[in-house]
Each structure stands twice: as C-alpha cells, then as structure tokens.
FIGUSE-73198 format. One line per field, with one value per residue (C-alpha): x, y, z. Coordinates in nm, 4 decimals. Layout:
<atoms>
X: c(X, ...) $
Y: c(Y, ...) $
Z: c(Z, ...) $
</atoms>
This chain:
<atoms>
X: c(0.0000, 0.1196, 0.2995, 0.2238, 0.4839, 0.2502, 0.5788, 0.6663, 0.2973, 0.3995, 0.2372, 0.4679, 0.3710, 0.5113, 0.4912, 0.6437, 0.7270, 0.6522, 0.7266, 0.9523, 1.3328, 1.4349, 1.1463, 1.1895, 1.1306, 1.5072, 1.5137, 1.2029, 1.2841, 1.6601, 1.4200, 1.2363, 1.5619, 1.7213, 1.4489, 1.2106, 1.4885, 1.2505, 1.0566, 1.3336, 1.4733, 1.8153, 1.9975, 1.8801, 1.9894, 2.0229, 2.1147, 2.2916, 2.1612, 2.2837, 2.1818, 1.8771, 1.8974, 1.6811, 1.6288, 1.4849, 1.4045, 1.2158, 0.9583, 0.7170, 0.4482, 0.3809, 0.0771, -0.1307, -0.2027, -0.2880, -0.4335, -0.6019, -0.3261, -0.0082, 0.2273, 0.2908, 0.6651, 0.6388, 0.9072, 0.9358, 1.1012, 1.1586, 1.1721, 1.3921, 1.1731, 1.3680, 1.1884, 1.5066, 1.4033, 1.0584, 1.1424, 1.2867, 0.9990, 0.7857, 0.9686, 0.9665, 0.5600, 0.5790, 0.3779, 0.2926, 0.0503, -0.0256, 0.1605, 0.3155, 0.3018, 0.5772, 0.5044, 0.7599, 0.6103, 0.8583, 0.6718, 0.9068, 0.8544, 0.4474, 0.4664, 0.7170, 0.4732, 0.1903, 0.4148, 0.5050, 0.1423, 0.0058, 0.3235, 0.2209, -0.0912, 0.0169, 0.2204, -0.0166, -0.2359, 0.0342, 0.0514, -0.2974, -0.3786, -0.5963, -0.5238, -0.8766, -0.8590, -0.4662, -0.4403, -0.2648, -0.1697, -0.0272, 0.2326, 0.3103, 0.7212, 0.9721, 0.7440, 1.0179, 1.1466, 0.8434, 1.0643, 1.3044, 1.3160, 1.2223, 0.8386, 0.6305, 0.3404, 0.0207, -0.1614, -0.4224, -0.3000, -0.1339, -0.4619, -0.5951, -0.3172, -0.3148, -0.5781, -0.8864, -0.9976, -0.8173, -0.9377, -0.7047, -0.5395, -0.2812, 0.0169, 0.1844, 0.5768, 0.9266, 1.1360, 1.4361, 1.2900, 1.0778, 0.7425, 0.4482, 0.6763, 0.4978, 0.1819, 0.2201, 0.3687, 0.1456, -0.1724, -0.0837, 0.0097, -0.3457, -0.4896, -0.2911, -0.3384, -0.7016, -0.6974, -0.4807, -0.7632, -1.0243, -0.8734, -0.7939, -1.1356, -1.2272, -0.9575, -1.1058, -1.4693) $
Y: c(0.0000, 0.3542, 0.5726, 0.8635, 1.1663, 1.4232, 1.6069, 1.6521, 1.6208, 1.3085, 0.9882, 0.7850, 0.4086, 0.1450, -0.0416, -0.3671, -0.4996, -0.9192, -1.1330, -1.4497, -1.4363, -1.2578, -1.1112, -0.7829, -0.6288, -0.4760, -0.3192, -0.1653, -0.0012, 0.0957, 0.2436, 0.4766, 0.5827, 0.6930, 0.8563, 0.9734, 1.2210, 1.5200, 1.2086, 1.0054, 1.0730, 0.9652, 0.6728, 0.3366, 0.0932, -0.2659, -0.5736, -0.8172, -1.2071, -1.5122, -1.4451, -1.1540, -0.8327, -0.6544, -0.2492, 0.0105, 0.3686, 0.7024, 0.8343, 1.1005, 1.0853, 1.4391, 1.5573, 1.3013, 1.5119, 1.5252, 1.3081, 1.5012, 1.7504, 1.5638, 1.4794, 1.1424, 0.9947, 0.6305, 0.3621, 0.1321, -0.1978, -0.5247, -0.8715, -1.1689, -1.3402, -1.7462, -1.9883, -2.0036, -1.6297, -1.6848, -1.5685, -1.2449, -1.1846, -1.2191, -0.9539, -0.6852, -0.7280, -0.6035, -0.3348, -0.3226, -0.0783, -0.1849, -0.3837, -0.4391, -0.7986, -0.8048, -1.0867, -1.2575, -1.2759, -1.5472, -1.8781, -2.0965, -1.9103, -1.9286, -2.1831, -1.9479, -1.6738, -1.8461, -2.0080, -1.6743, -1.5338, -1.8315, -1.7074, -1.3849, -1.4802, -1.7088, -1.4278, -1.1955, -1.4211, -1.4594, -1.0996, -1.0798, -0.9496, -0.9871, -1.0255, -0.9332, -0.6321, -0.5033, -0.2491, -0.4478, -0.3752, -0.6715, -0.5810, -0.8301, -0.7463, -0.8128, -0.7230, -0.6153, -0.9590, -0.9801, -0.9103, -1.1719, -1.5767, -1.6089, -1.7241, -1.5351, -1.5881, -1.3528, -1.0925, -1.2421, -1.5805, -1.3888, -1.2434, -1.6003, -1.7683, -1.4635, -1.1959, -1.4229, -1.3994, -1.0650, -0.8866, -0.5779, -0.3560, -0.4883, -0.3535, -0.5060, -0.3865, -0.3432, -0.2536, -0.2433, 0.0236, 0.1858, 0.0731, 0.0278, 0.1307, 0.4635, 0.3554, 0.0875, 0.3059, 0.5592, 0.3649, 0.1582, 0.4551, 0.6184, 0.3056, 0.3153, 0.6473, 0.6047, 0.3168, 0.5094, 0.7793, 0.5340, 0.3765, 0.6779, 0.8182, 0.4782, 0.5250, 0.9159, 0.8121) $
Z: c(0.0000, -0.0967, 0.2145, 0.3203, 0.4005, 0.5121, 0.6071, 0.2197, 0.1044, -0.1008, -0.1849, -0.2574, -0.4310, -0.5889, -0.9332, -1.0254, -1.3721, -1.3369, -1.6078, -1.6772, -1.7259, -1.9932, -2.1145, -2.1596, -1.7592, -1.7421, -2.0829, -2.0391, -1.7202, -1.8807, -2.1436, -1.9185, -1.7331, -2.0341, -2.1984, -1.9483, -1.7713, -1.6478, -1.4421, -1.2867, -0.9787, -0.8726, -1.0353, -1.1075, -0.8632, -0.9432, -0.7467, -0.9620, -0.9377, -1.1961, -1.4671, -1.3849, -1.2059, -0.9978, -1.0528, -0.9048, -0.9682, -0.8123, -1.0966, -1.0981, -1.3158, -1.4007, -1.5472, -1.3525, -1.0530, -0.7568, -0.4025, -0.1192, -0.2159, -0.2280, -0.5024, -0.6739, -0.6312, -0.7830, -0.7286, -1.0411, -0.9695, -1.1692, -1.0515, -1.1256, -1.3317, -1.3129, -1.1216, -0.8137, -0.7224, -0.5824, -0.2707, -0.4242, -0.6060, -0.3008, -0.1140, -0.4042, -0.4363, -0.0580, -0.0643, -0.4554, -0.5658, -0.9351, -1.1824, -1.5578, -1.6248, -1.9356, -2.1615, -2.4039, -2.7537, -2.8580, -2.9075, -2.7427, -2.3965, -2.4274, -2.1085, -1.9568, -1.9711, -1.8380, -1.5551, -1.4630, -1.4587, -1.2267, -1.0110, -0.9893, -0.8728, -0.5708, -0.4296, -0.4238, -0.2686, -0.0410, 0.0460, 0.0832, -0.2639, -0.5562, -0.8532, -0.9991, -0.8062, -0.8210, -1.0972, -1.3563, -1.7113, -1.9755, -2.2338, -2.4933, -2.5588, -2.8353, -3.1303, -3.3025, -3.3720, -3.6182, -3.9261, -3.8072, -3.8341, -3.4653, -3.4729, -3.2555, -3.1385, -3.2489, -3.0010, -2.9728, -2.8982, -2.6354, -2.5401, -2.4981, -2.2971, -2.0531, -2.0522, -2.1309, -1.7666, -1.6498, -1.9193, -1.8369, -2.0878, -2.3018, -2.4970, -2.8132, -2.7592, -2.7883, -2.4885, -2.7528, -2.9663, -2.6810, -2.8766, -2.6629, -2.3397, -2.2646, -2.2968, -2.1116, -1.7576, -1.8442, -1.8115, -1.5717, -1.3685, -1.4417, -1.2837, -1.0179, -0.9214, -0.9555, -0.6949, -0.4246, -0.4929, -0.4220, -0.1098, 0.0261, 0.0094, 0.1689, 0.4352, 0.5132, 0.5381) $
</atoms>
C-alpha cells in the first residue's frame, strides 16, 4: 500500500514490472531511465543475481495530478523473473501498488509466460492481494522480432493464454525500440493512481 509523508505532502507508491526471465522487464525499465529524464529521480539501482537483475528507480508521473493535495513519487522496480528467485519476487511485491506484467512474444517461452502469470498470482495471494482487483496492465514485448526468423506468437494468442480472464489492458511492444513502453507506464500509472484515490477516500470516510 502507498505511504504517506505528510511532512513533504507526497504519496509515494510502488509499481512492479513481473514477467519471466528474460522477457523484456530490465530493458524496459533501462528504457524509461534513459528517456524519461525530467521524471526520474536519482539513479537506477540494481542488485545483480545469476543471470537476472533486480532495478529500481524514483519516478514522478507528471501531469497526472494530484491526491487530497499531495504529489505522486512512484518507485518502479523489476523482478527476477527465473523460477530459483521466488522468494525475491515475493519480497519486491511487498507493498505493490499496481503492476506491468511483461510478456515474451517469442513462441518458445508461451509456457514461460503463463508459468510466470500463475506465479504472480500465488504471491499476491500470499501478500494478501488480488489479482482481480490489483491495478494491472499486460504488455506483450519483443514485437520487433516480427521481421526476423524467430516465430512469434500472435496478439491475440497472447490475449488467450493470458488476458482471457483478467481482461485488463494490453500492450503489443518493444522494450528495444521503446514501442508500446509509454503507454504501457502511463496507463498503468493512471490506474494506479485512480486506486490510491479510491482507497484513500475509503480510508477518510
């Protein structure tokens, strides 16, 4: 849940990109850093594992306004996505206020994906949390590799295999050429902010 620094008028809340290894979670977020420079606060912090990384990063979504009067400072943080870093996954969804579930559109990792969205779903049942109800956005990466040899696998396939039952807003992308990567932060940072809104008006009441 989002923390409150009435001191500094700040809300400040946290977003998580889940997703298997490999898919696309670290580029997107090296994406943002680069590009997004008037948002990002600080430097990007990552915490090397085998093979994955974790990263982290202070954001402010500007042009979103507003709650009860206080700024927005979001944290955006990736998870190791391999199957030996379930407990480190567990820990960064501590306190997760919405979340980009980053999809590999290569057709060899369709199990991966799906293996990786039932995981998601465990630990936030875990901490306490629905996943019906958790501001969630799906983006379907590496649709670049469409005018390549490696066979992908179509949106809506995608759609199927992950979003049949969520039925949350979905993103065809590239974290490579920064296709789809906007959008994607952007609305899942309007949904986000429209939930704190909510539950703080529910908190107040």
């Amino acid at each position: 849940m989002a923390t409150v620094n009435l001191k500094n008028r700040e809300i400040e809340c946290k977003i998580v990109y889940y997703g298997p290894g490999r898919c696309g979670k670290t580029t997107n977020l090296d994406y943002i850093h680069r590009t997004f420079k008037k948002q990002v606060r600080g430097e990007m912090i990552s915490i090397d594992t085998d093979g994955d990384r974790t990263l982290f990063f202070d954001f402010l979504p500007i042009g979103l306004g507003q709650i009860k009067g206080c700024d927005i400072k979001v944290q955006l943080y990736t998870v190791p996505g391999q199957v030996q870093y379930r407990s480190t996954r567990q820990l960064v969804l501590k306190g997760v206020d919405g979340i980009i579930f980053v999809a590999d559109s290569l057709k060899v990792r369709r199990e991966k994906n799906m293996e990786s969205l039932k995981d998601l779903h465990e630990n936030l049942k875990k901490a306490g949390l629905n996943i019906l109800r958790i501001p969630l956005v799906m983006q379907y990466n590496k649709r670049d590799l469409e005018k390549t040899e490696m066979p992908l696998m179509s949106v809506e396939q995608m759609e199927r295999d992950l979003n049949r039952q969520l039925r949350v807003p979905s993103f065809p992308a590239s974290a490579v050429t920064g296709q789809g990567v906007g959008a994607t932060l952007t609305q899942t940072l309007k949904k986000t902010l429209k939930y704190l809104h909510k539950e703080f008006q529910w908190a107040q009441e």
